[in-house]
C-alpha positions in Angstrom: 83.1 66.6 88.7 82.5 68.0 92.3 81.5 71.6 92.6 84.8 72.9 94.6 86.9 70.7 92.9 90.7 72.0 92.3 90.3 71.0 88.7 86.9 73.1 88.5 89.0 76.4 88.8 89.7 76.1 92.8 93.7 75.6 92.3 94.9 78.9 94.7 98.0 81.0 93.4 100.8 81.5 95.6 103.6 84.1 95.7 107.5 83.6 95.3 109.1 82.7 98.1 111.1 86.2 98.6 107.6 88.3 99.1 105.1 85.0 100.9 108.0 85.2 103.5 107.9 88.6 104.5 104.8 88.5 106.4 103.0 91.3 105.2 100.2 93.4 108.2 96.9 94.5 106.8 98.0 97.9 106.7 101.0 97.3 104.4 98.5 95.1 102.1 96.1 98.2 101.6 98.5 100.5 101.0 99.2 97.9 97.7 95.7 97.5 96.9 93.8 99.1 94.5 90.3 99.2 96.2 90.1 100.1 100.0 87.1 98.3 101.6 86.5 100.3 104.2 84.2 98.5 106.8 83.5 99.2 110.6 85.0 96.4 112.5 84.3 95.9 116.4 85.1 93.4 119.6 81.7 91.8 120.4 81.4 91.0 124.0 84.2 88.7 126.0 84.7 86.4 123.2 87.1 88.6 121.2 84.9 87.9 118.2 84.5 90.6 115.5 81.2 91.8 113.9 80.5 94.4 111.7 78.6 97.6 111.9 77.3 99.6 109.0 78.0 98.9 105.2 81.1 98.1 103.0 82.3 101.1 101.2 84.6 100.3 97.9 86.4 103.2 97.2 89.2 102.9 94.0 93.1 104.3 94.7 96.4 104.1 93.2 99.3 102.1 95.0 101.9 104.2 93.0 100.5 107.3 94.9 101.0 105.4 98.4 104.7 104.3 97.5 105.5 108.2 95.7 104.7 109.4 99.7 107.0 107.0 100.9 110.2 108.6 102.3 112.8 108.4 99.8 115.3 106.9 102.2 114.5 103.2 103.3 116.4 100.0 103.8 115.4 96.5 104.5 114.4 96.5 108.0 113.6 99.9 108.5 110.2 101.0 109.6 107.9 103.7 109.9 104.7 104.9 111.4 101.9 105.2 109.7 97.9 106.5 109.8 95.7 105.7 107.0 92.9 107.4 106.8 89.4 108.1 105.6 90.7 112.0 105.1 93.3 113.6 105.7 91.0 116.2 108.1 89.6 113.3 109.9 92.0 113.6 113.6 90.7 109.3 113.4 92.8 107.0 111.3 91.6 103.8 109.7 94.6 101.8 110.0 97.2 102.8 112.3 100.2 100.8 112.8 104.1 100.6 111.8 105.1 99.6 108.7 108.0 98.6 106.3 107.9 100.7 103.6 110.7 98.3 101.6 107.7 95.7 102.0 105.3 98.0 100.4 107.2 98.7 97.5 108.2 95.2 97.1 104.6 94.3 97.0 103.3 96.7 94.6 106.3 96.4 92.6 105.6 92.6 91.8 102.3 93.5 91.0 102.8 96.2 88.7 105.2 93.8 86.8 102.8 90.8 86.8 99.1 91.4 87.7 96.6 91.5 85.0 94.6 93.2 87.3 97.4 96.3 87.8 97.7 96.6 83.9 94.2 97.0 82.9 94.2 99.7 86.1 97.2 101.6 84.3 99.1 101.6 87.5 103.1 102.3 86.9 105.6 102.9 88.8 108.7 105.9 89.1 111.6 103.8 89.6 113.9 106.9 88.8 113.7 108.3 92.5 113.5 105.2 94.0 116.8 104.3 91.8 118.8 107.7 92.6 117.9 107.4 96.7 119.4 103.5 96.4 122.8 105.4 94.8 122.8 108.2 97.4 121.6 106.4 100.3 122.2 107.3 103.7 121.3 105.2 106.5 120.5 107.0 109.8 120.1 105.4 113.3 118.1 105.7 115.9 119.6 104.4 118.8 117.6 103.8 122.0 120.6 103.6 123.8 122.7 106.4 122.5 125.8 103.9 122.8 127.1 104.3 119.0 126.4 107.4 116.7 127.2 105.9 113.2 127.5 108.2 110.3 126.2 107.9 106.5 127.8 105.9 104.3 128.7 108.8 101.7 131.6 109.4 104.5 134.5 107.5 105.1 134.8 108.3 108.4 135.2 105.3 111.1 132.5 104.1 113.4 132.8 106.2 116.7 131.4 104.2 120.2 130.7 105.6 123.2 131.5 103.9 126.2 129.6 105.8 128.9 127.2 103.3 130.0 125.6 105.4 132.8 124.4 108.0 129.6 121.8 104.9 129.0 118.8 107.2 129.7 115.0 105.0 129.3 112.3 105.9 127.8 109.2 107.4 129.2 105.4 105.9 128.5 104.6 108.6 126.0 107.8 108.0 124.1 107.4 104.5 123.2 103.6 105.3 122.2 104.2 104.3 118.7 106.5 101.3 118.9 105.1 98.2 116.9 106.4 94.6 116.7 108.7 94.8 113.6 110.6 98.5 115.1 114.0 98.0 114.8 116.8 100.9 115.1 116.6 101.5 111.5 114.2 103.9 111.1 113.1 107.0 109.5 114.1 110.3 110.8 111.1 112.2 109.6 108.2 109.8 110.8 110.2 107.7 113.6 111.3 110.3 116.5 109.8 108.0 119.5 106.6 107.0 117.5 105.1 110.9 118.3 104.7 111.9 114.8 103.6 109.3 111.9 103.2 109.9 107.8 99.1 110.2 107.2 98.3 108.9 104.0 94.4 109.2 102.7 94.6 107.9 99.3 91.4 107.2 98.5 89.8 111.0 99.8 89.1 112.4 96.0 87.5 109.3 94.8 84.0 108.0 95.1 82.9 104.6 95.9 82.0 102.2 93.8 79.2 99.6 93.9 80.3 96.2 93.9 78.0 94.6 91.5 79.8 97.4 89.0 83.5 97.0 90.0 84.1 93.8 88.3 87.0 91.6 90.7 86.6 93.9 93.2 87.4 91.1 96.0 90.6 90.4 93.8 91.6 93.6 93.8 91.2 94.8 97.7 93.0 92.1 98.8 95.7 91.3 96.2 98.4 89.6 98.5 95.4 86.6 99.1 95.0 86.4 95.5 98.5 87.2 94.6 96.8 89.7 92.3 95.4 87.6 90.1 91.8 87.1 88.5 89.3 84.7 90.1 88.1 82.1 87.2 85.1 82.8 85.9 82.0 80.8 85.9 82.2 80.4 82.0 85.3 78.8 82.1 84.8 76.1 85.2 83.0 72.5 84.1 80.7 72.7 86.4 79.0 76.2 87.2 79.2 77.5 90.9 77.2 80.5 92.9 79.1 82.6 94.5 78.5 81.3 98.3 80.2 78.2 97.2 83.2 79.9 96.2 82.8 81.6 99.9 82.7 78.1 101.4 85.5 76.6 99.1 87.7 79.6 99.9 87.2 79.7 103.5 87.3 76.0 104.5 90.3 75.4 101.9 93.8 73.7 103.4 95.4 76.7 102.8 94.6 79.3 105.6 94.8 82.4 103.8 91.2 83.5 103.7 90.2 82.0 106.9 92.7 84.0 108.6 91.9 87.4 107.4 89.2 88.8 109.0 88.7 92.2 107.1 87.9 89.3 103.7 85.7 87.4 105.9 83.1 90.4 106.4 83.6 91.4 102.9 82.2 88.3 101.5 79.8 88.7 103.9 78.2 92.1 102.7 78.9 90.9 99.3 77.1 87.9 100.0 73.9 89.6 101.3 74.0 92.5 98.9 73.7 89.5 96.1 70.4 87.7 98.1 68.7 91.3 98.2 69.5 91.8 94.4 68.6 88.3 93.5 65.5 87.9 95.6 64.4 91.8 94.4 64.6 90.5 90.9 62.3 87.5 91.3 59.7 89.5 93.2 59.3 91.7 90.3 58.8 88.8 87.8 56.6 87.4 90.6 52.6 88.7 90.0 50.1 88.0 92.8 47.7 89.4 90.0 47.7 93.2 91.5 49.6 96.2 89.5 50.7 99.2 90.3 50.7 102.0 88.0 53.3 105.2 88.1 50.2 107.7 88.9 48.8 105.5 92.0 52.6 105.1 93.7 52.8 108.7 93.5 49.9 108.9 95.5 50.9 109.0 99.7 48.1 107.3 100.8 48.9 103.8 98.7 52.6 103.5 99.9 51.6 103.1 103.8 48.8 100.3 102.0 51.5 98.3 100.4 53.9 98.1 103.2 51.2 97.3 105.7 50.0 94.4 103.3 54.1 93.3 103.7 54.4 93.8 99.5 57.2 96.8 99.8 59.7 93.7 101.5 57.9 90.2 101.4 61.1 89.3 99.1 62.9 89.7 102.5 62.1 87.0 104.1 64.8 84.5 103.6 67.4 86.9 104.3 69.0 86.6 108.1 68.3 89.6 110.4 65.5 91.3 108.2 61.6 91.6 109.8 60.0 89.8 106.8 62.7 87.0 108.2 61.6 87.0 111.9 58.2 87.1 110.6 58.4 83.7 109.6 60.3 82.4 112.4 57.4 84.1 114.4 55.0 82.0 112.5 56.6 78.6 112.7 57.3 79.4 116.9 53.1 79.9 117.1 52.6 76.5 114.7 54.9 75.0 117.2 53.2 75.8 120.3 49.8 74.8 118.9 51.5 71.9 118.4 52.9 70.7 121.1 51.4 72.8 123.4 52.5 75.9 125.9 56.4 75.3 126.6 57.8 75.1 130.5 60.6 77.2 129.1 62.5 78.8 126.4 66.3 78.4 126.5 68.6 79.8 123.9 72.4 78.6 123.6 75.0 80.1 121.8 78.0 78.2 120.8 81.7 79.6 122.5 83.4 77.4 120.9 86.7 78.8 121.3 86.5 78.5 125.3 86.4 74.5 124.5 89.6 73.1 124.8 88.5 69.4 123.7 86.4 70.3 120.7 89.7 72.0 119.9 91.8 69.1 120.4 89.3 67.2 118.4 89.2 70.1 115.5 93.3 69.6 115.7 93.6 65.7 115.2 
């Protein structure tokens, strides 16, 4: 059997149709996560690629906090504004974007109900507020135009219009600050007055991180919309045995798009990825004996520690891991064998691949 063969565990779960067609933004998928992955992501020069800057934090929270902040009130289409962030004392926010809170608590809802992953965590959810606001609902507008003022349902008063068309006032640059793609006039009175004020979450403030060799499904369960909250299979139960870079490469270059279109999953394979080749490569080196030992008493000495790393022992297990010294080292070594070689080059040139500023490798990629 292939390595990334469907039948070899790579079959990918999908959700029911009423929740894979509602489109979910990244910032309504972390707010029904339980791990935030918090990760520095920039623009890298004129190619509108991303790259990454520092490490991958993985710090643990509770969706039914999230959806308990919620305002009580919410319909369908309605929307909100909302900053997630590191801490709530940080003035910067993480995410920052407008939201459906109905989509939220949809999301975590469905989880909560069927995720393995959301019952071992203990995560529940108060359906008795949620419940009485549905009963006592009252839908408030927020009209742009100012052409009807519609009043709550509890009343049985009729709609009244107004047909003043010259009371049309628009609004100014600072006023629409906060308007996102999915606004409609639906919205929340508290956290929608002309996108000026927004409901700051920072759920994960109290908690401390986690490592991500300890967290066990800790992919799974910061991005539980890709893996519609359930458990990747487990190398004990495929035929054939795979690392974990294959099930990068599976995932990634699979037919359906999910992974290769979230960027934030991308990077965290990534760090995942590397954080595995330190680990693994760190192991072997201590098995590894070049015939020299090193007691406790002699690497508490200062003098010895500036001897091993100028003999290259402290990181030699570095060397096949992208971007370290003990990596350019060798890539330093094989230039020189190169020019003794074949003698002093006329020139170096170095090329880097824009490949999305060719339309007929595109074309190509298409057919």
């Amino acid at each position: 059997m292939p390595p990334m063969a469907v039948a070899n565990g790579f079959l990918l779960p999908h959700l029911p149709d009423s929740l894979s067609s509602l489109s979910p933004t990244e910032t309504e998928e972390r707010c029904t996560a339980l791990r935030i992955p918090f990760m520095q992501l920039k623009q890298l020069g004129v190619g509108k690629q991303f790259g990454i800057y520092g490490n991958t934090v993985n710090v643990p929270m509770n969706p039914s906090n999230v959806v308990s902040m919620l305002p009580r009130r919410f319909e369908q289409t309605e929307t909100i504004h909302l900053q997630f962030k590191r801490s709530l004392q940080f003035k910067s926010s993480v995410y920052y974007e407008t939201v459906r809170p109905k989509v939220i608590y949809d999301f975590t809802k469905f989880f909560v109900e069927n995720s393995d992953l959301y019952k071992e965590e203990g995560v529940t959810l108060d359906n008795e507020w949620y419940q009485e606001a549905q009963d006592n609902k009252e839908i408030t507008f927020s009209s742009v135009e100012d052409i009807e003022n519609l009043q709550t349902e509890d009343t049985d008063k009729e709609k009244q219009e107004s047909t003043e068309e010259d009371s049309w006032n628009e609004l100014t640059e600072e006023e629409q600050a906060g308007a996102g793609n999915k606004d409609t006039l639906m919205q929340n009175v508290d956290f929608a007055d002309d996108g000026l004020h927004a409901l700051q979450i920072a759920p994960g403030e109290k908690n401390h991180p986690i490592s991500l060799f300890m967290d066990t499904f800790a992919e799974e369960k910061s991005f539980p919309i890709l893996f519609c909250g359930n458990k990747r299979i487990e190398n004990i139960e495929r035929t054939v045995p795979v690392t974990y870079s294959s099930i990068c490469k599976a995932e990634l270059r699979n037919v359906d798009t999910r992974f290769s279109k979230s960027v934030p999953n991308m990077f965290f394979k990534l760090k995942k990825l590397q954080a595995l080749q330190v680990r693994d490569l760190a192991t072997t080196a201590l098995r590894k004996s070049k015939n020299v030992s090193f007691t406790a008493g002699e690497l508490k000495i200062p003098e010895n520690i500036p001897n091993i790393l100028h003999h290259d022992d402290g990181f030699r297990f570095l060397k096949t891991l992208r971007s370290s010294p003990p990596y350019y080292q060798t890539k330093q070594k094989d230039l020189f064998a190169m020019i003794n070689q074949l003698g002093l080059p006329t020139f170096f040139a170095t090329f880097s691949a824009a490949e999305t500023r060719w339309p007929d490798l595109l074309k190509l990629l298409c057919k």
